[in-house]
VOTILO-301879 format. One record per residue: x, y, z of N, C-alpha, C in turn. Coordinates in steps of 0.02 Angstrom, whole numbers, padded with zeros to 5 digits, always signed. Layout:
<rs>
XYZXYZXYZ ...
</rs>
This chain:
<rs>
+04036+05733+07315+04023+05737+07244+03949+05751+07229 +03908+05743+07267+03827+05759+07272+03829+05827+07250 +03862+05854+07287+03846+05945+07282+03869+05965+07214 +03903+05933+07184+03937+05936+07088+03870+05932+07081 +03831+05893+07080+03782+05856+07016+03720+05918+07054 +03711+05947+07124+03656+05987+07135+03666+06049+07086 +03724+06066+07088+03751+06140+07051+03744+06127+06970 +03771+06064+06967+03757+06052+06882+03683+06050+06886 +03606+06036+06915+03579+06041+06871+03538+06105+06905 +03565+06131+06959+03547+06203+06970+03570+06260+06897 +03607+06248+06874+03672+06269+06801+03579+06252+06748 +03582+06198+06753+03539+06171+06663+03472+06205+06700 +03446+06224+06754+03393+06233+06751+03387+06322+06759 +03458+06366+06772+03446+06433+06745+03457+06424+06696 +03509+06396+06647+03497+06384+06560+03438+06388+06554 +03390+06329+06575+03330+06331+06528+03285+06380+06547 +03277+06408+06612+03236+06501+06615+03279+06519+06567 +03321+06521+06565+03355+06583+06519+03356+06580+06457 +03340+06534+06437+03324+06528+06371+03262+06539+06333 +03191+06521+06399+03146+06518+06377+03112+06597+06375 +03167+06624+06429+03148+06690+06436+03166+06733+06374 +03224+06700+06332+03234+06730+06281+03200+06721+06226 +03164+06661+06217+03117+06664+06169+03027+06716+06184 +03018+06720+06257+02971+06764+06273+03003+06839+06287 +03059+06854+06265+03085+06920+06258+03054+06945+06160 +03072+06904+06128+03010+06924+06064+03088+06975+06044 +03142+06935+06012+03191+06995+06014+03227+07042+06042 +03234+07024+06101+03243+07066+06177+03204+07150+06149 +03146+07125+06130+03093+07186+06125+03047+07203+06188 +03039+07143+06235+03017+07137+06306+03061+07138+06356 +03063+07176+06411+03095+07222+06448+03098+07157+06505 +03059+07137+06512+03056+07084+06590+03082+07041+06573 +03052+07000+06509+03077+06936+06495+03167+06943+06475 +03189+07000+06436+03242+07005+06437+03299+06996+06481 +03272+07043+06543+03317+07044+06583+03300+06967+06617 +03266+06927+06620+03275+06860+06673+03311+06810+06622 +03315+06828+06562+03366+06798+06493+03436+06798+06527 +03457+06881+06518+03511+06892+06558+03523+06864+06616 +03487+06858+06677+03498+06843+06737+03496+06767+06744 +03461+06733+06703+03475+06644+06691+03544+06633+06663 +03562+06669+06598+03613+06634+06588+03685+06659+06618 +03675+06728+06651+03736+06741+06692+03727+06675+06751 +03666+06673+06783+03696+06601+06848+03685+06560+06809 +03694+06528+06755+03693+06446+06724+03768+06453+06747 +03787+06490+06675+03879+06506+06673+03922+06512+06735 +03886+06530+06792+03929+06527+06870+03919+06460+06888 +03869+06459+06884+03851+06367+06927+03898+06320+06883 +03895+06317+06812+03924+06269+06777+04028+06287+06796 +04030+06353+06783+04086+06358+06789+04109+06312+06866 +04079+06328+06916+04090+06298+06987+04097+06201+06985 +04060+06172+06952+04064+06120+06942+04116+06098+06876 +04169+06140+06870+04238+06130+06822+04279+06103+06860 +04276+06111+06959+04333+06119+06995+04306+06013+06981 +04259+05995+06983+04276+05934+07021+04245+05875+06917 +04226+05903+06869+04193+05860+06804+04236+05890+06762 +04260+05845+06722+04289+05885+06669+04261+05913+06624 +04273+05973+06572+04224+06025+06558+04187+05995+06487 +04214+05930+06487+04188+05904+06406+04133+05876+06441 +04127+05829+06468+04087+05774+06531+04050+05838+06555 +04049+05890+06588+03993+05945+06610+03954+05980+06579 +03979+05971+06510+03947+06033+06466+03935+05993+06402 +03930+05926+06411+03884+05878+06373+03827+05865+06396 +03821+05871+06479+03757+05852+06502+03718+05904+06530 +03758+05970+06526+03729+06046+06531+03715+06049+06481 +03713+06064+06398+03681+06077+06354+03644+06009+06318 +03658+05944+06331+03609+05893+06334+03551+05916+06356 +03552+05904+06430+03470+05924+06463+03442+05980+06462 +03498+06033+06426+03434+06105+06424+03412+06111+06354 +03451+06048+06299+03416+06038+06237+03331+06002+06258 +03321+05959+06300+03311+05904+06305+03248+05942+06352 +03266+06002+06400+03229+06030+06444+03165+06079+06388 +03216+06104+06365+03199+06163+06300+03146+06114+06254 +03156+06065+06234+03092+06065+06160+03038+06047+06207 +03049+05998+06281+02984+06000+06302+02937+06068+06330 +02997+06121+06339+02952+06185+06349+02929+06234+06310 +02965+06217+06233+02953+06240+06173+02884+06211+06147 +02853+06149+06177+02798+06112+06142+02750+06143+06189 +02770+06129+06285+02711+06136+06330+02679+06233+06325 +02742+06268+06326+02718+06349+06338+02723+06374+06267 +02754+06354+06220+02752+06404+06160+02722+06374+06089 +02716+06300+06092+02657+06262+06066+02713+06229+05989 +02761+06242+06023+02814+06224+05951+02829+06127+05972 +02799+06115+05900+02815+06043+05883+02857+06016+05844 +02903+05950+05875+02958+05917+05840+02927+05886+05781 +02981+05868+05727+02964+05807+05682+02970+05749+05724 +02971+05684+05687+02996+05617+05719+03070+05640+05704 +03115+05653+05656+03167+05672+05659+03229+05678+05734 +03171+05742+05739+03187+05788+05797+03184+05757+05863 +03123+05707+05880+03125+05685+05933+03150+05614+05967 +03196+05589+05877+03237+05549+05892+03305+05576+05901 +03332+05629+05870+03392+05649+05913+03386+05665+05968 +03349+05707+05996+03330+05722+06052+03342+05635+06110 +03302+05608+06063+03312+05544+06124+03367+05507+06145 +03438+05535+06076+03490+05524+06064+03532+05550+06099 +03532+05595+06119+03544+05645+06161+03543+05628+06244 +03484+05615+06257+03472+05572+06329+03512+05509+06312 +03524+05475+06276+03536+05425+06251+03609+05419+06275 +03666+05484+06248+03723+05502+06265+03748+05510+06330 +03687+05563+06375+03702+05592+06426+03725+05500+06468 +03639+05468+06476+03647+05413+06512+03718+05380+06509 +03752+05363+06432+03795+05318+06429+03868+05343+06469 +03853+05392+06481+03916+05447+06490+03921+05440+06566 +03846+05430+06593+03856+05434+06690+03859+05378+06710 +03844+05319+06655+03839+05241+06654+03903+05199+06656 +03939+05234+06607+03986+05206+06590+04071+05231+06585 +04061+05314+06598+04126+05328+06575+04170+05333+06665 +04216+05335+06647+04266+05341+06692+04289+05417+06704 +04289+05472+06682+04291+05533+06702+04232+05559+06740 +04172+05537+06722+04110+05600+06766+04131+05554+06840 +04127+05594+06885+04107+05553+06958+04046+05522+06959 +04058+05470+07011+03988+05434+07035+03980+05433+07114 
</rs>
């Protein structure tokens, strides 16, 4: 079950290139950043899909778009200088908040 959780966060961590690449695509008006947009979120979507065979897809893709929310505003603040409200960085914490209770406590994710 190790190799689930390497692929899941091999999955959240082309999400988050691929996302960030899409915000430094400027509109997919940039040619490089575009294409590594494309090429993150085609392998998120394989890796995540691969970890369907053994998490169920509610339980995988709560804590795949959890941590690339969670990955994302801290790289939205460090490289592109974008800042939360308090609002913002209490859902956000809400969020981690979920993921934890979910690997803590539920009976579907593996441990």
């Amino acid at each position: 079950m190790t190799n689930v959780y390497l692929l899941l966060i091999l999955a959240i961590a082309a999400e988050t290139v691929g996302t960030s690449a899409l915000q430094a695509s400027q509109q997919f008006t940039r040619l490089g950043p575009t294409i590594v947009a494309i090429i993150g979120y085609t392998v998120a979507l394989y890796l995540l899909g691969l970890t369907l065979k053994y998490i169920p897809v509610g339980v995988a893709y709560a804590v795949w778009s959890g941590l690339g929310i969670v990955f994302i505003a801290m790289i939205g603040f460090v490289v592109f200088g974008q800042r939360l409200d308090p609002p913002a960085i209490i859902g956000t914490g809400m969020i981690l908040g979920g993921i934890v209770v979910i690997q803590l406590f539920s009976n579907t994710a593996p441990h």
